[in-house]
PDBQT receptor file of N, H, CA, C and O in Angstrom, charges set to zero:
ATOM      1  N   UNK A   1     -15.133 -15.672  -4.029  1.00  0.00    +0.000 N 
ATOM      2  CA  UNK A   1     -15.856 -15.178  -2.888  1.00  0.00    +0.000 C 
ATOM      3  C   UNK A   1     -15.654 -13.664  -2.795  1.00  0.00    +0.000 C 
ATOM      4  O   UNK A   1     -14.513 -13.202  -2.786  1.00  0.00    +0.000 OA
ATOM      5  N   UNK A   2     -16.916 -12.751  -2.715  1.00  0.00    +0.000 N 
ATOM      6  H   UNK A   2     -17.843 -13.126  -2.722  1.00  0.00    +0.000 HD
ATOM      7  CA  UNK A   2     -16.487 -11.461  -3.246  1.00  0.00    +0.000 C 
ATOM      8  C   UNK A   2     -16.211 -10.779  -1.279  1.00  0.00    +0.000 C 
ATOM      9  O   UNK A   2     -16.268 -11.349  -0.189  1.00  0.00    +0.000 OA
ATOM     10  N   UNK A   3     -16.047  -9.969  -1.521  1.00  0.00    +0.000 N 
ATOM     11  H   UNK A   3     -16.000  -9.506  -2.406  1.00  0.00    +0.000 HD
ATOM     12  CA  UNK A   3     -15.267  -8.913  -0.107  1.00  0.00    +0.000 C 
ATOM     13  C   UNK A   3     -16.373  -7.960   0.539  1.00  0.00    +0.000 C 
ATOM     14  O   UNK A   3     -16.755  -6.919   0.004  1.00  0.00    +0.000 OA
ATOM     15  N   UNK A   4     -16.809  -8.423   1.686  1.00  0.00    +0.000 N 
ATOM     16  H   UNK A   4     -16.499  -9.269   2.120  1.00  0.00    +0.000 HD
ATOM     17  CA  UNK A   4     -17.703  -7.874   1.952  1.00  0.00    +0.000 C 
ATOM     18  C   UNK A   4     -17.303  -5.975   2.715  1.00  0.00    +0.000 C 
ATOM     19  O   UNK A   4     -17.988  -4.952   2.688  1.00  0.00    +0.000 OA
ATOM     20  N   UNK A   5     -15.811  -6.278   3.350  1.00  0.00    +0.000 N 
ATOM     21  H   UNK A   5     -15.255  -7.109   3.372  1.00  0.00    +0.000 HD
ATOM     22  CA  UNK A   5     -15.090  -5.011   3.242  1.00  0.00    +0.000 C 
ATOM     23  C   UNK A   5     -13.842  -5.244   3.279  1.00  0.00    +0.000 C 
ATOM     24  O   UNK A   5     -13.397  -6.392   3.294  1.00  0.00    +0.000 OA
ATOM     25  N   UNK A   6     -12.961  -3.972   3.303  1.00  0.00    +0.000 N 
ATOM     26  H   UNK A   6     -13.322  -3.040   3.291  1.00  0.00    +0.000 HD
ATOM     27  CA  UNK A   6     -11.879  -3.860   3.776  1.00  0.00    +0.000 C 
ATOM     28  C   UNK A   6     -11.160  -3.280   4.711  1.00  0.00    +0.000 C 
ATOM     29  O   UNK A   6     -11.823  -2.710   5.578  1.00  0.00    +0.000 OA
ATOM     30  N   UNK A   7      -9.911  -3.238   4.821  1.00  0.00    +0.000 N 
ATOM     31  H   UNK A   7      -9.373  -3.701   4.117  1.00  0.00    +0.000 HD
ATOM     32  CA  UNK A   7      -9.562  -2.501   6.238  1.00  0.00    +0.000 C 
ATOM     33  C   UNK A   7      -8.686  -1.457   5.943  1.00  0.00    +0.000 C 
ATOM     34  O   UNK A   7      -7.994  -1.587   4.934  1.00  0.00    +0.000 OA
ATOM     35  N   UNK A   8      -8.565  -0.355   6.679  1.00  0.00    +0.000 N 
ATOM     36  H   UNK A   8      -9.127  -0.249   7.499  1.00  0.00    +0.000 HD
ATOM     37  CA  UNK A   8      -7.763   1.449   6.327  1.00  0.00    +0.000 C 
ATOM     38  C   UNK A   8      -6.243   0.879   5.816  1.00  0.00    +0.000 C 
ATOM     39  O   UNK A   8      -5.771   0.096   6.641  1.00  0.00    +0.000 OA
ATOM     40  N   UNK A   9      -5.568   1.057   4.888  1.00  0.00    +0.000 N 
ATOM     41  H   UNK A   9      -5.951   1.692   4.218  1.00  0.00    +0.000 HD
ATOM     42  CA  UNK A   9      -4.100   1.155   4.626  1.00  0.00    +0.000 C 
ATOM     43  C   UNK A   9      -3.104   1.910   6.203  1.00  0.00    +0.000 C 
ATOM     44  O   UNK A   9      -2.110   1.700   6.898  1.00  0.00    +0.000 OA
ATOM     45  N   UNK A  10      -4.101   2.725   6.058  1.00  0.00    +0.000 N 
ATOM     46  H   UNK A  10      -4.908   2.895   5.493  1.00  0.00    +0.000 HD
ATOM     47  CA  UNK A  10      -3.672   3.496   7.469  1.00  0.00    +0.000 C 
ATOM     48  C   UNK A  10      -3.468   2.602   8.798  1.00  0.00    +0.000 C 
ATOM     49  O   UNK A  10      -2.537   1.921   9.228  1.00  0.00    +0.000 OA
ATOM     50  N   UNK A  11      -5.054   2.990   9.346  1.00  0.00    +0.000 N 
ATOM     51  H   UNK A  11      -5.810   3.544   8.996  1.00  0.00    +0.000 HD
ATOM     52  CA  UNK A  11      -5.546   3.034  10.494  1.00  0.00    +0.000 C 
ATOM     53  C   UNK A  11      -5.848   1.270  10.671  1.00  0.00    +0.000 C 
ATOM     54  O   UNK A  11      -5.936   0.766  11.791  1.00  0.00    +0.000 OA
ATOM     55  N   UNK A  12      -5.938   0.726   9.820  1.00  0.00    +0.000 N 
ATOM     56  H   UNK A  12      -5.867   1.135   8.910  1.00  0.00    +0.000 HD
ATOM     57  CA  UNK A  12      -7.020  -0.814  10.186  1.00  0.00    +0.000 C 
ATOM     58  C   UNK A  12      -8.059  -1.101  10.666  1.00  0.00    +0.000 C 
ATOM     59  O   UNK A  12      -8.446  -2.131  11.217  1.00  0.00    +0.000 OA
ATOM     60  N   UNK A  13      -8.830   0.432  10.318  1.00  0.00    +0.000 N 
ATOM     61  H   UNK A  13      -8.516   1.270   9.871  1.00  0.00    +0.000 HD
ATOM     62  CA  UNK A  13     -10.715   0.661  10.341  1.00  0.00    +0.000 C 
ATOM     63  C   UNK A  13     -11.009  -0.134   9.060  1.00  0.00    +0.000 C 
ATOM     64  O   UNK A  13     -10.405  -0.413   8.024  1.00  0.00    +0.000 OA
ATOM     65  N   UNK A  14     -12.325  -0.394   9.654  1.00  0.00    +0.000 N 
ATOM     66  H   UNK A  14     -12.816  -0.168  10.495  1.00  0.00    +0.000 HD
ATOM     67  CA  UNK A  14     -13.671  -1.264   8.517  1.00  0.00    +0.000 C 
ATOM     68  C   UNK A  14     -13.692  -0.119   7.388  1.00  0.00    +0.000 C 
ATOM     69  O   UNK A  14     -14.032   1.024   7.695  1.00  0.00    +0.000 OA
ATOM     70  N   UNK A  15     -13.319  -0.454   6.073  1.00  0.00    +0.000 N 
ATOM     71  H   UNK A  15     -13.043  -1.383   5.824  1.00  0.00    +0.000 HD
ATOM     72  CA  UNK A  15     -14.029   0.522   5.019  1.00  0.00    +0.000 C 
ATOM     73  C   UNK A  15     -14.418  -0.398   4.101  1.00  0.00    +0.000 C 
ATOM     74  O   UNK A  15     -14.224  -1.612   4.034  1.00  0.00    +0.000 OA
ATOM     75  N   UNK A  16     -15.551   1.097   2.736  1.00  0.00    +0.000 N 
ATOM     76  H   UNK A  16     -15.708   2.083   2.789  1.00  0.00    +0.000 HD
ATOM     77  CA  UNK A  16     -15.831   0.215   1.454  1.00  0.00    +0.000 C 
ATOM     78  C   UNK A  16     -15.304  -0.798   1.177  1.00  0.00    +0.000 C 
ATOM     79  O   UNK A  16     -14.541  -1.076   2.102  1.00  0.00    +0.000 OA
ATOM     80  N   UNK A  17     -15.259  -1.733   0.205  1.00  0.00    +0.000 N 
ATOM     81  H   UNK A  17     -15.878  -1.507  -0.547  1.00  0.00    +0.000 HD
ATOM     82  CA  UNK A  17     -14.894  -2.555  -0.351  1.00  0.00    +0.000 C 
ATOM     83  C   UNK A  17     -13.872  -2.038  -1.372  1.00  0.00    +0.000 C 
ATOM     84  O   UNK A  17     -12.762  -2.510  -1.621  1.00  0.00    +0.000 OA
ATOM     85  N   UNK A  18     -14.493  -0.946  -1.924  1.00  0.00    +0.000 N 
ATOM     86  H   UNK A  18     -15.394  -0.563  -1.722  1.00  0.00    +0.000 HD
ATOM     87  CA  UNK A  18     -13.462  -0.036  -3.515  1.00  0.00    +0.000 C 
ATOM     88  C   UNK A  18     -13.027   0.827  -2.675  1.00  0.00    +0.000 C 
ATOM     89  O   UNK A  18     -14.129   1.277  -2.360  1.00  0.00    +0.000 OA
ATOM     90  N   UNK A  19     -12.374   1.360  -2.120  1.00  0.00    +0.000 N 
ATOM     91  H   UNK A  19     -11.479   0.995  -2.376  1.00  0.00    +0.000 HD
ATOM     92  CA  UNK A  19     -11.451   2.077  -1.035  1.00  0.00    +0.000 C 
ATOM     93  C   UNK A  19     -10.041   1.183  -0.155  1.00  0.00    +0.000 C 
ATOM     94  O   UNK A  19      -9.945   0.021   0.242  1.00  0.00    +0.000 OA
ATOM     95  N   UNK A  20      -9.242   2.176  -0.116  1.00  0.00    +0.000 N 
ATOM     96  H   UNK A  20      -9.320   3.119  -0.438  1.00  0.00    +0.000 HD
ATOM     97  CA  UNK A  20      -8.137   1.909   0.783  1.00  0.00    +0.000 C 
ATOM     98  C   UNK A  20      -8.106   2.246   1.854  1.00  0.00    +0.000 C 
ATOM     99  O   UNK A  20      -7.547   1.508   2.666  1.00  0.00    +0.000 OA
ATOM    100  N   UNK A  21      -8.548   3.185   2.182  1.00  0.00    +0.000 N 
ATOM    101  H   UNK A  21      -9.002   3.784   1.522  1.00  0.00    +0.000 HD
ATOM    102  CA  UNK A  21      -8.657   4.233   3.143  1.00  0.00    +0.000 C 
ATOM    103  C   UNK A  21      -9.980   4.247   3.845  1.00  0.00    +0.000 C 
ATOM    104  O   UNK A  21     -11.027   3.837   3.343  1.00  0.00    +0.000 OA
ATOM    105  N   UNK A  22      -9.841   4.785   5.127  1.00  0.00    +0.000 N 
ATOM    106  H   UNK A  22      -8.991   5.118   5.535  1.00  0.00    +0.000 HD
ATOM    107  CA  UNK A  22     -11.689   4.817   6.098  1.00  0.00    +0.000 C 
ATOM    108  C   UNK A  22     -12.044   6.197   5.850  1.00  0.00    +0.000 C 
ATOM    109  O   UNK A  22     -13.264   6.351   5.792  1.00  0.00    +0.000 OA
ATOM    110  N   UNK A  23     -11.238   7.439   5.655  1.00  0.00    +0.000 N 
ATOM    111  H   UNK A  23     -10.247   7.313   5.702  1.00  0.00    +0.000 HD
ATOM    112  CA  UNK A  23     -11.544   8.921   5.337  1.00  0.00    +0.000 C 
ATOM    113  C   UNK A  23     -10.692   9.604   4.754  1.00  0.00    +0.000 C 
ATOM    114  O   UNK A  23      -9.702   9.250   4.113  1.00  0.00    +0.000 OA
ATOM    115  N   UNK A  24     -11.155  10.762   5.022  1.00  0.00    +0.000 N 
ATOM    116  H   UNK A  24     -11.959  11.050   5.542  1.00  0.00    +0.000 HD
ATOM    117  CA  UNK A  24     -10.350  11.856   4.186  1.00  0.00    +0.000 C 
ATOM    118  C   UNK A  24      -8.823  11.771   5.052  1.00  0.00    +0.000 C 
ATOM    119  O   UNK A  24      -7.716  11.901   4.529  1.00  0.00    +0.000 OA
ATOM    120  N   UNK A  25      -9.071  11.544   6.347  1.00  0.00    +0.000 N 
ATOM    121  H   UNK A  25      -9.970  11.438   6.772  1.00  0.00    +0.000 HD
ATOM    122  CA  UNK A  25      -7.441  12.126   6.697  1.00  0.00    +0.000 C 
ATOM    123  C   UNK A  25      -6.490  11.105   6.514  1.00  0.00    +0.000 C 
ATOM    124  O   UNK A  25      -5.395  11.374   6.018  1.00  0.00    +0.000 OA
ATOM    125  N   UNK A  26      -6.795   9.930   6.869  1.00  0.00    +0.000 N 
ATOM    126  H   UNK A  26      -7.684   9.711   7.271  1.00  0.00    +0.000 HD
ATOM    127  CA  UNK A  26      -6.049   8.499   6.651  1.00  0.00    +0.000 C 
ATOM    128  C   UNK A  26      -6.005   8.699   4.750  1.00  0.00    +0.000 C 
ATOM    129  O   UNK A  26      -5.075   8.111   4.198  1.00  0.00    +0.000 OA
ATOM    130  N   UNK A  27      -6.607   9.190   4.195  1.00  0.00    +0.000 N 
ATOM    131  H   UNK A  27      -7.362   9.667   4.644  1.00  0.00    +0.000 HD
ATOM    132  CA  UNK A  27      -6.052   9.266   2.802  1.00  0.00    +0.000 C 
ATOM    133  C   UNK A  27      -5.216  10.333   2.510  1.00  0.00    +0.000 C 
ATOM    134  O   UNK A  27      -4.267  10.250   1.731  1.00  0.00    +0.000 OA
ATOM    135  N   UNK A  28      -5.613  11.554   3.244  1.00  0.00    +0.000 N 
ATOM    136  H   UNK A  28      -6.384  11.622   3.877  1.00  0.00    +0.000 HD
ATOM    137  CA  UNK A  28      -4.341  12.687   3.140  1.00  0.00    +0.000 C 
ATOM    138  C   UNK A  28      -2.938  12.044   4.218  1.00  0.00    +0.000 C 
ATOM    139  O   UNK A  28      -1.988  12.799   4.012  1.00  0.00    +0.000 OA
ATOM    140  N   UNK A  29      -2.688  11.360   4.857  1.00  0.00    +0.000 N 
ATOM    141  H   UNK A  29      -3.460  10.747   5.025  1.00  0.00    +0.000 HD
ATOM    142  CA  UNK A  29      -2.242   9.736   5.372  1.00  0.00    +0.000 C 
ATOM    143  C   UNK A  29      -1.127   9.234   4.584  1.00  0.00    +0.000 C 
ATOM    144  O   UNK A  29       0.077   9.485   4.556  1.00  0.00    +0.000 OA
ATOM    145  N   UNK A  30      -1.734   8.615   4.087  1.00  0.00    +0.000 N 
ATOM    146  H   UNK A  30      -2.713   8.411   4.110  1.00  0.00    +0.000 HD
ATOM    147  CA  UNK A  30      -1.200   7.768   2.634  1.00  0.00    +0.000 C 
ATOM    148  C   UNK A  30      -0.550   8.349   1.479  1.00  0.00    +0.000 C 
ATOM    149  O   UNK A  30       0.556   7.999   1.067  1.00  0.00    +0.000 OA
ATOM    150  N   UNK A  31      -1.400   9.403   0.888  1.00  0.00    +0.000 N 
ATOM    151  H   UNK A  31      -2.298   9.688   1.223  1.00  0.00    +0.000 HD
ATOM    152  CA  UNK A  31      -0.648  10.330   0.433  1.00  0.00    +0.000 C 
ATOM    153  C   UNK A  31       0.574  10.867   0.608  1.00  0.00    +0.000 C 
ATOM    154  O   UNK A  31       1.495  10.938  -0.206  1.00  0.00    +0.000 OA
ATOM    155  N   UNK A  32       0.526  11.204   1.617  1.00  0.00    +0.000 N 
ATOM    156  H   UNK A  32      -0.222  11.146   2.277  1.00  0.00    +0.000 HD
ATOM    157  CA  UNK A  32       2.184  12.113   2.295  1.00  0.00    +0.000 C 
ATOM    158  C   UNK A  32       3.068  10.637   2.539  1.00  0.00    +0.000 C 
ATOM    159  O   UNK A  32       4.291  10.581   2.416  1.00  0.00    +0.000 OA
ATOM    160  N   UNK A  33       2.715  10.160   2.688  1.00  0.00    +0.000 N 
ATOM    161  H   UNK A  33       1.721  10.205   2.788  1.00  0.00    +0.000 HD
ATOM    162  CA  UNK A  33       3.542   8.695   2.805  1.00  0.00    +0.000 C 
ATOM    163  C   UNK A  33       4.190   8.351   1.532  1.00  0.00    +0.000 C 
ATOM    164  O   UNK A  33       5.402   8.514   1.389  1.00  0.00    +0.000 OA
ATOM    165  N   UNK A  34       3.332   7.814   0.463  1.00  0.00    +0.000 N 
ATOM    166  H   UNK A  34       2.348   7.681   0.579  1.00  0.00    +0.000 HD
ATOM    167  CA  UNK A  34       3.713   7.730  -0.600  1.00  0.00    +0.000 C 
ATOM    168  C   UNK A  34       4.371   8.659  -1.178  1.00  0.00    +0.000 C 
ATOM    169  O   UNK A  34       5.263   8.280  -1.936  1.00  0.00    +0.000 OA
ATOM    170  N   UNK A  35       4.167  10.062  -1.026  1.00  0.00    +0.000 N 
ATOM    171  H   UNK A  35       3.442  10.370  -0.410  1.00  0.00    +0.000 HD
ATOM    172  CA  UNK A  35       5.339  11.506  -1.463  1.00  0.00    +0.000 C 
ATOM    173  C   UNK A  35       6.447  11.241  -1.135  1.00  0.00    +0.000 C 
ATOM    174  O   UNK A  35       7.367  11.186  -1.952  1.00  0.00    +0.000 OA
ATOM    175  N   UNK A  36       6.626  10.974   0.409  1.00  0.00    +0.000 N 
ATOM    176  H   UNK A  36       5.879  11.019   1.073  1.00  0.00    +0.000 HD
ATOM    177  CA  UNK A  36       7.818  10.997   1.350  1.00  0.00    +0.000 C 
ATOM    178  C   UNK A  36       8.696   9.629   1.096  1.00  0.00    +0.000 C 
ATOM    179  O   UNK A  36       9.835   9.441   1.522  1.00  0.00    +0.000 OA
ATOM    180  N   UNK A  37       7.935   8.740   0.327  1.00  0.00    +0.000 N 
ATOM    181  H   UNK A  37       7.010   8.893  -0.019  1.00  0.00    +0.000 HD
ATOM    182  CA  UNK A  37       8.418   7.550   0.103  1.00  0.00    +0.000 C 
ATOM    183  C   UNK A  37       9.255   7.640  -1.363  1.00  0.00    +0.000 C 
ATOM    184  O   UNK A  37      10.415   7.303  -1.598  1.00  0.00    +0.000 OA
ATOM    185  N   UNK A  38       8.533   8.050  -1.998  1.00  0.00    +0.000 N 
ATOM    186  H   UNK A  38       7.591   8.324  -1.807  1.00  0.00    +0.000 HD
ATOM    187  CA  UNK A  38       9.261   8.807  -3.561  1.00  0.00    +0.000 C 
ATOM    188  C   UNK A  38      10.567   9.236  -3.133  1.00  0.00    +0.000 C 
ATOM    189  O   UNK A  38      11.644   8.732  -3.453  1.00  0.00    +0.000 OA
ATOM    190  N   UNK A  39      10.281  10.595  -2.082  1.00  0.00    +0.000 N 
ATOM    191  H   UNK A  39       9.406  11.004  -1.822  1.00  0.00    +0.000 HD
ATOM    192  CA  UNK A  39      11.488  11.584  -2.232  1.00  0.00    +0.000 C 
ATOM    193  C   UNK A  39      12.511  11.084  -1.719  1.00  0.00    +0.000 C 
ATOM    194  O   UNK A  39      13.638  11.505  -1.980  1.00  0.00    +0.000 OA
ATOM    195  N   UNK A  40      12.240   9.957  -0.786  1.00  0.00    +0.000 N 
ATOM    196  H   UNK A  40      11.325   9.615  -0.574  1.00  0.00    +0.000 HD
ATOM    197  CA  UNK A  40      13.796   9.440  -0.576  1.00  0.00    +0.000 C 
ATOM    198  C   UNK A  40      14.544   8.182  -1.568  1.00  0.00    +0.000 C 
ATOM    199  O   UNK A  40      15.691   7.867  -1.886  1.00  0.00    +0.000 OA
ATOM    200  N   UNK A  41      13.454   7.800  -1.773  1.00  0.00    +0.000 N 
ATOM    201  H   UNK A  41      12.523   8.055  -1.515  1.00  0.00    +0.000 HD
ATOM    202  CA  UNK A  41      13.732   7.165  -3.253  1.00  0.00    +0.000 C 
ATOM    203  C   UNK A  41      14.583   8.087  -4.691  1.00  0.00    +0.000 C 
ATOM    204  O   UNK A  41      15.731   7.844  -5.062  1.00  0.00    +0.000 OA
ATOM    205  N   UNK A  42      14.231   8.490  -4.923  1.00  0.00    +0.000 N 
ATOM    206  H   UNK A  42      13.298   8.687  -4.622  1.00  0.00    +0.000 HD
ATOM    207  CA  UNK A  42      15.263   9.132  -5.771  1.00  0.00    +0.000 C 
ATOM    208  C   UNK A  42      16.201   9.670  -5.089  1.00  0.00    +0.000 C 
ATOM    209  O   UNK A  42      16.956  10.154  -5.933  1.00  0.00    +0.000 OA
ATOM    210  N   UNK A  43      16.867  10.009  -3.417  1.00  0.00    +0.000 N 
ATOM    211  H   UNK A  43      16.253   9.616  -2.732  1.00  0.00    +0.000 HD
ATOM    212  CA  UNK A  43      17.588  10.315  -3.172  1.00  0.00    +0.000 C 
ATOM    213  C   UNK A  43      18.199   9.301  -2.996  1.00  0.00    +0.000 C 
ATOM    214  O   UNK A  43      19.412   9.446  -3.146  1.00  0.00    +0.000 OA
ATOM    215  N   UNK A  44      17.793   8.064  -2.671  1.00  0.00    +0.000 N 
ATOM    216  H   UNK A  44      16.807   7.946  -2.550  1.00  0.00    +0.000 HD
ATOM    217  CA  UNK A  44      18.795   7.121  -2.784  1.00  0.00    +0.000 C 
ATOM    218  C   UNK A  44      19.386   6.639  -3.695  1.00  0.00    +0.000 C 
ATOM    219  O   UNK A  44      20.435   5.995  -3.716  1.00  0.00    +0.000 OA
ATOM    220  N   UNK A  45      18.261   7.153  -4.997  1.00  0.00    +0.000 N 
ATOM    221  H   UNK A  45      17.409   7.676  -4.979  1.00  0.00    +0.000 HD
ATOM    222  CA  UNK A  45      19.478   6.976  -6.332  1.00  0.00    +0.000 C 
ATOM    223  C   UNK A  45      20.397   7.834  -6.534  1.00  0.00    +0.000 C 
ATOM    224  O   UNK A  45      21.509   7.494  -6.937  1.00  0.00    +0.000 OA
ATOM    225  N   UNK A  46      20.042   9.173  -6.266  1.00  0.00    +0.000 N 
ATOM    226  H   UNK A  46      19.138   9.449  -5.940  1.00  0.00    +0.000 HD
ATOM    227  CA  UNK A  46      20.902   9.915  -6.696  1.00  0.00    +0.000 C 
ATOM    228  C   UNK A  46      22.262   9.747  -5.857  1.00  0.00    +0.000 C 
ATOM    229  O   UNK A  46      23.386   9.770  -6.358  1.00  0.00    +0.000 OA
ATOM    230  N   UNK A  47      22.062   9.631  -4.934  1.00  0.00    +0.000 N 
ATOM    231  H   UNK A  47      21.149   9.613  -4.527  1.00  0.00    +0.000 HD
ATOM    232  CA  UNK A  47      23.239   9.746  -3.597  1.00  0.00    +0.000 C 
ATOM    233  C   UNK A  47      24.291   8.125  -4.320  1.00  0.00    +0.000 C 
ATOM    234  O   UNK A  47      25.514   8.090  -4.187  1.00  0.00    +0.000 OA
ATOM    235  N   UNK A  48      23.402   6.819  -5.118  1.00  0.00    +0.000 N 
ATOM    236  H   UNK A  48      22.408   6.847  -5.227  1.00  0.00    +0.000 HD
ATOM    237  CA  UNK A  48      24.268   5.527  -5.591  1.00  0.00    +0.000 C 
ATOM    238  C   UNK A  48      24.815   6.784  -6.635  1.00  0.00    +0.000 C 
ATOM    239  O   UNK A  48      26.003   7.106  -6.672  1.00  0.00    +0.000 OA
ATOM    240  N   UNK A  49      24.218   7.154  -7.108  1.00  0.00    +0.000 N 
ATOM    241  H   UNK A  49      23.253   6.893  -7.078  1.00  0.00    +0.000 HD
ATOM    242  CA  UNK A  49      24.409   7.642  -8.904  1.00  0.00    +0.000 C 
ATOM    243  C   UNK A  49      25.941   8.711  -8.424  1.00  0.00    +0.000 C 
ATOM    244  O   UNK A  49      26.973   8.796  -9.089  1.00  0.00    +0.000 OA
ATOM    245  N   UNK A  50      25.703   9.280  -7.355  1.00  0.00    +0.000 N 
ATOM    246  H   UNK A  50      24.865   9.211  -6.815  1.00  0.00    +0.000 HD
ATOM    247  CA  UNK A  50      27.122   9.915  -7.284  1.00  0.00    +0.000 C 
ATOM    248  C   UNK A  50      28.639   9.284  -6.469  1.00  0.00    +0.000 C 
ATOM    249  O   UNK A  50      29.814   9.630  -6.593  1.00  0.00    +0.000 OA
ATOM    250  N   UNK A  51      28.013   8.276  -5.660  1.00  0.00    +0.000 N 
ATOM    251  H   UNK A  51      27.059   7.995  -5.560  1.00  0.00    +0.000 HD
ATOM    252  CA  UNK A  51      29.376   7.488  -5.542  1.00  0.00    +0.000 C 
ATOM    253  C   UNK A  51      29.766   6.373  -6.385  1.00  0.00    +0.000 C 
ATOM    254  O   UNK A  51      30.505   5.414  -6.168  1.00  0.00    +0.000 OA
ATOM    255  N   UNK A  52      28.850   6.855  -7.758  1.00  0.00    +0.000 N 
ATOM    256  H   UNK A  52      28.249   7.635  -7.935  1.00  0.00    +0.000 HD
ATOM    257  CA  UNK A  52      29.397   5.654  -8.714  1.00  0.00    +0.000 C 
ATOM    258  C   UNK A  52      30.371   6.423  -9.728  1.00  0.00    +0.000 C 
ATOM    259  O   UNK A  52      31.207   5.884 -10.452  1.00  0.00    +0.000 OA
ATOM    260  N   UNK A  53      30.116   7.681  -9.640  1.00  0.00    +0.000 N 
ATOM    261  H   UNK A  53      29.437   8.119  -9.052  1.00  0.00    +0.000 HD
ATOM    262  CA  UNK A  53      30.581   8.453 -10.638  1.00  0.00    +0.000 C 
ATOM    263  C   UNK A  53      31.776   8.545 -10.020  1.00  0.00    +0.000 C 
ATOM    264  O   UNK A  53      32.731   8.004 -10.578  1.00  0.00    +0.000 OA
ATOM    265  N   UNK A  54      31.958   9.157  -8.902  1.00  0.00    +0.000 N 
ATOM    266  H   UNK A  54      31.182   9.596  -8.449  1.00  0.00    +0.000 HD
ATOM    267  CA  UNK A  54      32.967   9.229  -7.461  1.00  0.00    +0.000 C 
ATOM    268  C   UNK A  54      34.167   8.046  -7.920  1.00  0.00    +0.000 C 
ATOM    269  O   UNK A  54      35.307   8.184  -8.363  1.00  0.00    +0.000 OA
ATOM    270  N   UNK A  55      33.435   6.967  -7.631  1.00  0.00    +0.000 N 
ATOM    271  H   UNK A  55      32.509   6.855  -7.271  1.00  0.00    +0.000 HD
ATOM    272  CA  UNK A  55      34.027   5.716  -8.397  1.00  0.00    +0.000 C 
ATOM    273  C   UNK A  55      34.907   5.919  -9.598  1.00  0.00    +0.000 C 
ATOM    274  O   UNK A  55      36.075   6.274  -9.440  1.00  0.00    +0.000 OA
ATOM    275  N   UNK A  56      34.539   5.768 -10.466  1.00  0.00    +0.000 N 
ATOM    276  H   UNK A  56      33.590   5.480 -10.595  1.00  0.00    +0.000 HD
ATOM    277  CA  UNK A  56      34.756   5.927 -12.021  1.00  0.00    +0.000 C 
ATOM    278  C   UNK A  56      35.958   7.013 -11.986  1.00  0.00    +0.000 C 
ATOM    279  O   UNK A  56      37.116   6.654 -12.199  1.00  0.00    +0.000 OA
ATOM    280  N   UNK A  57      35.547   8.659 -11.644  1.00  0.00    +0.000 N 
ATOM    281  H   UNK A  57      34.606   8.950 -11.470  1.00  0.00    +0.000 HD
ATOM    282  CA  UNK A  57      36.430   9.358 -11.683  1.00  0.00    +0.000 C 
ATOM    283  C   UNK A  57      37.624   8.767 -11.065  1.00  0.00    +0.000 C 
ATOM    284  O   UNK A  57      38.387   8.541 -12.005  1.00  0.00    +0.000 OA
ATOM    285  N   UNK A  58      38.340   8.293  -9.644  1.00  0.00    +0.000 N 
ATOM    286  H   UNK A  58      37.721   8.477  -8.880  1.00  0.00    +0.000 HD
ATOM    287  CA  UNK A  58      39.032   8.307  -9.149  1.00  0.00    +0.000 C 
ATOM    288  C   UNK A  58      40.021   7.090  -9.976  1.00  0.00    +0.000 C 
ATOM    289  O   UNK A  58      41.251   7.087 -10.006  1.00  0.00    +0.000 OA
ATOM    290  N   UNK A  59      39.237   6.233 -10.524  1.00  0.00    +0.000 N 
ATOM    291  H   UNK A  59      38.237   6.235 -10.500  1.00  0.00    +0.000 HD
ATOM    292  CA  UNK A  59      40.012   5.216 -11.303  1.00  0.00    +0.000 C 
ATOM    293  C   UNK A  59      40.774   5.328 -12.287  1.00  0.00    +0.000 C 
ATOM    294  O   UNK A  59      41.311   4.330 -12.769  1.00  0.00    +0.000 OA
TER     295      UNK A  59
């Protein structure tokens, strides 16, 4: 049964069907989300990655 639409990742407005997003700003939105979602992501590795080392040394 094919999709007649979908709804904003964002907002939970009616959009296209081939879209995530209802516009430009709910996609500049998502964007910064997904950045901001990265950057603490590797800080949370890095921050394991140094109390493992932390670890190791003291042993």
């Amino acid at each position: 049964m094919p999709e007649d639409h979908r709804h904003c990742k964002v907002c939970g407005k009616v959009c296209d069907p081939g879209e995530e997003t209802c516009s430009k700003a709910c996609r500049a939105k998502r964007q910064q989300s997904i950045e901001t979602r990265r950057t603490l992501t590797y800080v949370i590795y890095a921050v394991i990655a140094l109390l493992l080392i932390l670890l190791v040394v003291r042993l």
